[in-house]
mmCIF file as gemmi writes it, N, C-alpha and C atoms, coordinates in Angstrom:
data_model
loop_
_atom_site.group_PDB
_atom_site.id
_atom_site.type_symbol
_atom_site.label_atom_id
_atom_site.label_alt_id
_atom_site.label_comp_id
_atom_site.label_asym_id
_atom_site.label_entity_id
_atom_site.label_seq_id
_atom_site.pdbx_PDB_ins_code
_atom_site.Cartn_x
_atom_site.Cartn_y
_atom_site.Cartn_z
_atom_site.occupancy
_atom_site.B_iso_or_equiv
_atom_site.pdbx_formal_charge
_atom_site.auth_seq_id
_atom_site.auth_asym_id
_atom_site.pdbx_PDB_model_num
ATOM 1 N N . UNK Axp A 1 ? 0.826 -1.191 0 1 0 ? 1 A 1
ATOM 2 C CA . UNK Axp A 1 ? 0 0 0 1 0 ? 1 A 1
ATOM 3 C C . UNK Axp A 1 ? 0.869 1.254 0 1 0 ? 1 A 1
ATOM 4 N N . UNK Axp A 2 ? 2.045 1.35 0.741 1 0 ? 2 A 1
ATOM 5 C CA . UNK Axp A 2 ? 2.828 2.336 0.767 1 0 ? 2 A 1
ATOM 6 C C . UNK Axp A 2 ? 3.214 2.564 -0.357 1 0 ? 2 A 1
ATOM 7 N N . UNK Axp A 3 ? 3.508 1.46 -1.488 1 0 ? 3 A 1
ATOM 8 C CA . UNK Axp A 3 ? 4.42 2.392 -2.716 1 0 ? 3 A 1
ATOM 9 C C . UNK Axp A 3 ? 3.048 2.203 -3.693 1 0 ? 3 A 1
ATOM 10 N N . UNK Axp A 4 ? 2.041 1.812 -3.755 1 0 ? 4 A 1
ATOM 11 C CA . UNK Axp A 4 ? 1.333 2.726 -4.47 1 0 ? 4 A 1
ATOM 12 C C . UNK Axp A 4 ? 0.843 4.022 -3.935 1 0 ? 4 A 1
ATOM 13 N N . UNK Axp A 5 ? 0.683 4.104 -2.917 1 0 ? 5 A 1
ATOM 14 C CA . UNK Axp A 5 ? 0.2 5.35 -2.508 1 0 ? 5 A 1
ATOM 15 C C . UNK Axp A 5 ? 1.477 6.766 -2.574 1 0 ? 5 A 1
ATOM 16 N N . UNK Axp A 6 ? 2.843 5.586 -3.208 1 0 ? 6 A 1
ATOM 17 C CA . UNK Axp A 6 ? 4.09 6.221 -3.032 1 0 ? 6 A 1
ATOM 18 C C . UNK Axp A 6 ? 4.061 7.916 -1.355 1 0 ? 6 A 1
ATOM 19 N N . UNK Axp A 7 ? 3.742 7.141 -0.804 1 0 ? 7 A 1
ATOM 20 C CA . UNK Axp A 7 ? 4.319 7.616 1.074 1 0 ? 7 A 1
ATOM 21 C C . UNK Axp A 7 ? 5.658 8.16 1.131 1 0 ? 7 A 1
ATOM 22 N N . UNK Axp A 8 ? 6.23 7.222 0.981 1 0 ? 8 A 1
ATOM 23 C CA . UNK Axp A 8 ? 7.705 7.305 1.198 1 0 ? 8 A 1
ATOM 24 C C . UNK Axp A 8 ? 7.816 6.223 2.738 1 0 ? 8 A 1
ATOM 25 N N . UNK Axp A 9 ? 6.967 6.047 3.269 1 0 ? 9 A 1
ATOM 26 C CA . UNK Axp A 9 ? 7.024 5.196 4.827 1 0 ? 9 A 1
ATOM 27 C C . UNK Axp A 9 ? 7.044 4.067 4.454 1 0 ? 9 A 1
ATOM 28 N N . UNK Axp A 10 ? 7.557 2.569 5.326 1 0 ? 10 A 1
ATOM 29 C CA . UNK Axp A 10 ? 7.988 1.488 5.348 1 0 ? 10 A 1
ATOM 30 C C . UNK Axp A 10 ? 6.721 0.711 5.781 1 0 ? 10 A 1
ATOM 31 N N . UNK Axp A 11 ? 6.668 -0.382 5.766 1 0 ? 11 A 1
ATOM 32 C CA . UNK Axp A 11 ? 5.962 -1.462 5.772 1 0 ? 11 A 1
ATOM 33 C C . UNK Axp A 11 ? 5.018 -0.999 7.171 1 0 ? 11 A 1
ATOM 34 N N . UNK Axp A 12 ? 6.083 -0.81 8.202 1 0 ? 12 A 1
ATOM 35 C CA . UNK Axp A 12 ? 5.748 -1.135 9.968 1 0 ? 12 A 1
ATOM 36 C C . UNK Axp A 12 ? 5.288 0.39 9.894 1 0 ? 12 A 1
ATOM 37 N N . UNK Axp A 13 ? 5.639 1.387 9.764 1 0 ? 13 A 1
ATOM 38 C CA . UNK Axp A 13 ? 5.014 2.718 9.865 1 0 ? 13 A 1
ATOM 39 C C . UNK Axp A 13 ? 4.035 3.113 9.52 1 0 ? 13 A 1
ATOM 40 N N . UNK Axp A 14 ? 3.849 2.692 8.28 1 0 ? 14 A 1
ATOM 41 C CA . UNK Axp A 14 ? 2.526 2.523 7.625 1 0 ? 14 A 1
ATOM 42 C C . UNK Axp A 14 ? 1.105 2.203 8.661 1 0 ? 14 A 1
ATOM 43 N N . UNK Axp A 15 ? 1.559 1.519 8.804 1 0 ? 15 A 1
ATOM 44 C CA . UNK Axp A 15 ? 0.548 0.291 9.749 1 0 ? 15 A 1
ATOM 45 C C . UNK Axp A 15 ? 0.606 0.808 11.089 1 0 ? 15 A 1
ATOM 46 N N . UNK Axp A 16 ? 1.921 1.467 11.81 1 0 ? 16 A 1
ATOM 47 C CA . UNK Axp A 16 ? 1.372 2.331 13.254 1 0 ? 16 A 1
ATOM 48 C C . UNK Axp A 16 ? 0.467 3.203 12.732 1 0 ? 16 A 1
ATOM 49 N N . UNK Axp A 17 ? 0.556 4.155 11.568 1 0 ? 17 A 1
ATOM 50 C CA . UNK Axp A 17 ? -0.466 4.97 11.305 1 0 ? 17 A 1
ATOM 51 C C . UNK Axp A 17 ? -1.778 4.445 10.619 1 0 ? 17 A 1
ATOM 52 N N . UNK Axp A 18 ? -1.907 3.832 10.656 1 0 ? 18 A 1
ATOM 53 C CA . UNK Axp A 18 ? -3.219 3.005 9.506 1 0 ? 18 A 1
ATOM 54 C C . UNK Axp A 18 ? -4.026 3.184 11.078 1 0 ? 18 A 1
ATOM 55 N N . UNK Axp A 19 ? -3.249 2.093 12.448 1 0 ? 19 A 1
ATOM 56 C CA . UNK Axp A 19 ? -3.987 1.916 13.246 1 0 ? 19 A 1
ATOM 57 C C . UNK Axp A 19 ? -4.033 2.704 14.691 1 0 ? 19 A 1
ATOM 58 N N . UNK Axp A 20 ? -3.139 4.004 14.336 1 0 ? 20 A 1
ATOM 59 C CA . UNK Axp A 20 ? -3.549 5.287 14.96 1 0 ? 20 A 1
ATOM 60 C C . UNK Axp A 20 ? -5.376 5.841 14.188 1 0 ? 20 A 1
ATOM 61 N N . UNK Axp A 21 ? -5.157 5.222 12.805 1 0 ? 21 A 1
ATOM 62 C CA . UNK Axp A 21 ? -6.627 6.373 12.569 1 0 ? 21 A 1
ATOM 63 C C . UNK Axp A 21 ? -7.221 5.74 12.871 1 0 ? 21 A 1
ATOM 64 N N . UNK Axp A 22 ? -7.552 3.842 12.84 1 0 ? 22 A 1
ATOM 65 C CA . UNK Axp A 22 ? -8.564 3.445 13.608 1 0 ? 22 A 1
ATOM 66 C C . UNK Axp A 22 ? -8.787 3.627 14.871 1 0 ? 22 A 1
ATOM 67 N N . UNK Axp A 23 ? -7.876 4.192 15.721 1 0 ? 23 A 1
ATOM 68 C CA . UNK Axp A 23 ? -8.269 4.771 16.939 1 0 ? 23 A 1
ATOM 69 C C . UNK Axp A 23 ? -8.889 6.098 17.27 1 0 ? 23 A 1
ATOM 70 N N . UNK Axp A 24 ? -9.205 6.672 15.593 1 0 ? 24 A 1
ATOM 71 C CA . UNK Axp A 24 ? -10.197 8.092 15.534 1 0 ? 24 A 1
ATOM 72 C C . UNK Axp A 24 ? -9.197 9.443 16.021 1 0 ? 24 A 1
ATOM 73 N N . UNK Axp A 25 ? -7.803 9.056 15.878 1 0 ? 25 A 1
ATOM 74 C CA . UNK Axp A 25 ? -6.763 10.345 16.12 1 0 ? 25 A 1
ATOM 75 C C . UNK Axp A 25 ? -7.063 11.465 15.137 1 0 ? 25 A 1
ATOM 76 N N . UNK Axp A 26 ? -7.089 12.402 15.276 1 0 ? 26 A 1
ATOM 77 C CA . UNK Axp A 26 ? -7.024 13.281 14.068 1 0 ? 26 A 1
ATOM 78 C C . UNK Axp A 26 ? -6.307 13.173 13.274 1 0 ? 26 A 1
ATOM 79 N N . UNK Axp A 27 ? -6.714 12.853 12.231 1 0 ? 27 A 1
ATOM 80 C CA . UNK Axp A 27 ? -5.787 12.65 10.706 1 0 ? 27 A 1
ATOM 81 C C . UNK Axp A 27 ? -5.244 13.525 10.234 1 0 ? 27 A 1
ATOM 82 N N . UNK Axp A 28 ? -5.555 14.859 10.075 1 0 ? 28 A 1
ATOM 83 C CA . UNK Axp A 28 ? -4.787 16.149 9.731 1 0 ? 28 A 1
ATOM 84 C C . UNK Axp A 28 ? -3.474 16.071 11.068 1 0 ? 28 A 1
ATOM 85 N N . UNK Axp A 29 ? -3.869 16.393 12.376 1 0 ? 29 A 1
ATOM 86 C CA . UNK Axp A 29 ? -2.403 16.326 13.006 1 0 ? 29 A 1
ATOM 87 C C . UNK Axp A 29 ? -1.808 15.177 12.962 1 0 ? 29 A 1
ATOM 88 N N . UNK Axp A 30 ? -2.205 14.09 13.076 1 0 ? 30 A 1
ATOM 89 C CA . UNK Axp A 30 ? -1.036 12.968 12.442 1 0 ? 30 A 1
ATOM 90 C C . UNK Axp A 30 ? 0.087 13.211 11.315 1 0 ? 30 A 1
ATOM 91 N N . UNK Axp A 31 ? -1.006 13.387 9.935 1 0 ? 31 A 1
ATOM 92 C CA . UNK Axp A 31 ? -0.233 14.307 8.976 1 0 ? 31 A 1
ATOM 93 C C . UNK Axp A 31 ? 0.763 14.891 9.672 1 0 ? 31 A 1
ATOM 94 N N . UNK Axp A 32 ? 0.442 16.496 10.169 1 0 ? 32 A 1
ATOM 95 C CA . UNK Axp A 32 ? 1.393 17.458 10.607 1 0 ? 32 A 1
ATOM 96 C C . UNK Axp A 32 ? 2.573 16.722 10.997 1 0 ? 32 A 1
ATOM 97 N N . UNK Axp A 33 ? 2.602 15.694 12.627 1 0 ? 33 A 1
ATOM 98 C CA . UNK Axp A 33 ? 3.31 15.308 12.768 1 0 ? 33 A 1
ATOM 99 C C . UNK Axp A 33 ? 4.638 14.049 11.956 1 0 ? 33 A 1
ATOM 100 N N . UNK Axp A 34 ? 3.874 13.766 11.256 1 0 ? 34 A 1
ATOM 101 C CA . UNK Axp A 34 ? 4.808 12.835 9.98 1 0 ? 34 A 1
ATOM 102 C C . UNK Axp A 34 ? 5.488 13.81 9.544 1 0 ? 34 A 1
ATOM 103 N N . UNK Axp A 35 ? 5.145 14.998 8.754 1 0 ? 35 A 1
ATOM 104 C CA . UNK Axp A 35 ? 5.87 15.723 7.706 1 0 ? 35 A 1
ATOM 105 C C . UNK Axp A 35 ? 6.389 16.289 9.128 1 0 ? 35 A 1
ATOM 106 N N . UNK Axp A 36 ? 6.554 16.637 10.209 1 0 ? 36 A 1
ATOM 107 C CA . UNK Axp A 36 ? 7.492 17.383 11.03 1 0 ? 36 A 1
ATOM 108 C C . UNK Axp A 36 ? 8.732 16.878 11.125 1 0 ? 36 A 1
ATOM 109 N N . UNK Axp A 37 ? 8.424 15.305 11.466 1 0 ? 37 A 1
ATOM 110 C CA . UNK Axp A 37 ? 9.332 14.324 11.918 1 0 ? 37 A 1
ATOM 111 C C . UNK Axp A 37 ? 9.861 14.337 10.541 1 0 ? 37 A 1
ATOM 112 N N . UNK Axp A 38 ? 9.611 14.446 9.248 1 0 ? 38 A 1
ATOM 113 C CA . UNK Axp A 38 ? 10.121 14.414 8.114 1 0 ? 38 A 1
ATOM 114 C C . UNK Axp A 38 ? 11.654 15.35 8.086 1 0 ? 38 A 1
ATOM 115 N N . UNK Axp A 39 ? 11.052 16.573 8.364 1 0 ? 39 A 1
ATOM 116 C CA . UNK Axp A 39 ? 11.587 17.646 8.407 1 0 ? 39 A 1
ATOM 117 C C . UNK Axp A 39 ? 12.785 18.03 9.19 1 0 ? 39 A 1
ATOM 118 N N . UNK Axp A 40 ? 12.925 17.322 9.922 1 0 ? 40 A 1
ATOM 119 C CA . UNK Axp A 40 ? 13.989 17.124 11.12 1 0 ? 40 A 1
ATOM 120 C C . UNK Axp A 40 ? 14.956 16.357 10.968 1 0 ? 40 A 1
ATOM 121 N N . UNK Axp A 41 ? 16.303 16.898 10.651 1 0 ? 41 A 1
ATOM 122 C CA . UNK Axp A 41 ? 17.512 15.797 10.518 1 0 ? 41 A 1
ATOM 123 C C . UNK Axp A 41 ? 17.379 14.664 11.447 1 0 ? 41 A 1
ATOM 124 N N . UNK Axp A 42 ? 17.412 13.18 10.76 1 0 ? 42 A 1
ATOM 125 C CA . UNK Axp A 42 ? 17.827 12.014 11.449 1 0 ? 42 A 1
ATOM 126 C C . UNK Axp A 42 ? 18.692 12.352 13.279 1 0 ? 42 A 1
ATOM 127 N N . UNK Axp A 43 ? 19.011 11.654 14.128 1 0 ? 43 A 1
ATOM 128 C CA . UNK Axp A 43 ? 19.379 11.602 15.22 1 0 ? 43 A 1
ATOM 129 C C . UNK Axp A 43 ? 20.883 11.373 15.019 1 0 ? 43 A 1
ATOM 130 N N . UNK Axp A 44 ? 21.175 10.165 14.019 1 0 ? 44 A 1
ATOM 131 C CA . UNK Axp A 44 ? 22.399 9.914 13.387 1 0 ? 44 A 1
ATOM 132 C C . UNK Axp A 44 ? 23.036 11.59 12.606 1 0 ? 44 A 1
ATOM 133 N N . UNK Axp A 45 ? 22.547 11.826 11.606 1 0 ? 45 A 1
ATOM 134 C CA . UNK Axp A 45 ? 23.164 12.629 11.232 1 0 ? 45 A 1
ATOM 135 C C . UNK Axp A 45 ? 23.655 14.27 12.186 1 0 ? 45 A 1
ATOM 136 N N . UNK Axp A 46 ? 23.318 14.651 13.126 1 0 ? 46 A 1
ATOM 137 C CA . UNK Axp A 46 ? 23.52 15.289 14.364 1 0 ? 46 A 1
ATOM 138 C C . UNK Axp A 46 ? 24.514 15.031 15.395 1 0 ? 46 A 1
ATOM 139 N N . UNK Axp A 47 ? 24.448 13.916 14.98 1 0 ? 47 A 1
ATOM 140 C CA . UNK Axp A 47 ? 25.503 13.059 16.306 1 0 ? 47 A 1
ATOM 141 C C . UNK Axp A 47 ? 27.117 13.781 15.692 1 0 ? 47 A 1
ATOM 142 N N . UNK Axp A 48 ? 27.869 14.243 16.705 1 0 ? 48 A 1
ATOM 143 C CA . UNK Axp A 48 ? 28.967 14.451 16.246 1 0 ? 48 A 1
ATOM 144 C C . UNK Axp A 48 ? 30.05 13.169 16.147 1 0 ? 48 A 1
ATOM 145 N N . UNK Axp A 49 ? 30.78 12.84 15.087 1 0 ? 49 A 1
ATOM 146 C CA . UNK Axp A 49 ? 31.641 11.716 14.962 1 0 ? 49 A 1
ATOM 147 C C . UNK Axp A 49 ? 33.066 11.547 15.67 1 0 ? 49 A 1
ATOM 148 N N . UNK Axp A 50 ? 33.795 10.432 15.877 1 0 ? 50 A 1
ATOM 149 C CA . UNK Axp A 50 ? 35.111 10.548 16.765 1 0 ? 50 A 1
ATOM 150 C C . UNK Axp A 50 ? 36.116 10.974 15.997 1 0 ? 50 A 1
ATOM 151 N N . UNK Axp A 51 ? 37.039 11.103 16.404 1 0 ? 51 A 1
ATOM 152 C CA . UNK Axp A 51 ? 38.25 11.967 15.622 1 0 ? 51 A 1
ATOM 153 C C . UNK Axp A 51 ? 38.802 10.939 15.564 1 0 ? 51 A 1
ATOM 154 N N . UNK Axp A 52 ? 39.356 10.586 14.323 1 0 ? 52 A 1
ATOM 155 C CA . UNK Axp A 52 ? 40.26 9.559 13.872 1 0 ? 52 A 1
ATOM 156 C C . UNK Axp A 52 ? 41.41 9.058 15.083 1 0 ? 52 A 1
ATOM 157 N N . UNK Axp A 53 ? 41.825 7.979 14.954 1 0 ? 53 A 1
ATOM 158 C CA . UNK Axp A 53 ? 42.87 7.355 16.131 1 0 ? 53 A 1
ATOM 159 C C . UNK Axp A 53 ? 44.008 7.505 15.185 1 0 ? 53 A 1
């Protein structure tokens, strides 16, 4: 369903959100929050790296 709907989200994400809306969450702020979390550099890429040995 994800790559026809081309999402960009994975199998398991998909499906936390499929069954966030069956729990009647608001679908517009869900939205919001996906494209936020979108929007936000990875945790990895932030991380500062070690200085060579």
């Amino acid at each position: 369903m994800s790559n026809i709907l081309d999402t960009g989200l994975d199998r398991h994400t998909l499906s936390v959100l499929i069954a966030l809306c069956d729990l009647d969450l608001n679908t517009e702020a869900l939205a919001a929050v996906v494209k936020e979390l979108r929007r936000e550099p990875s945790p990895s890429s932030t991380m500062p790296t070690a200085p060579p040995k």
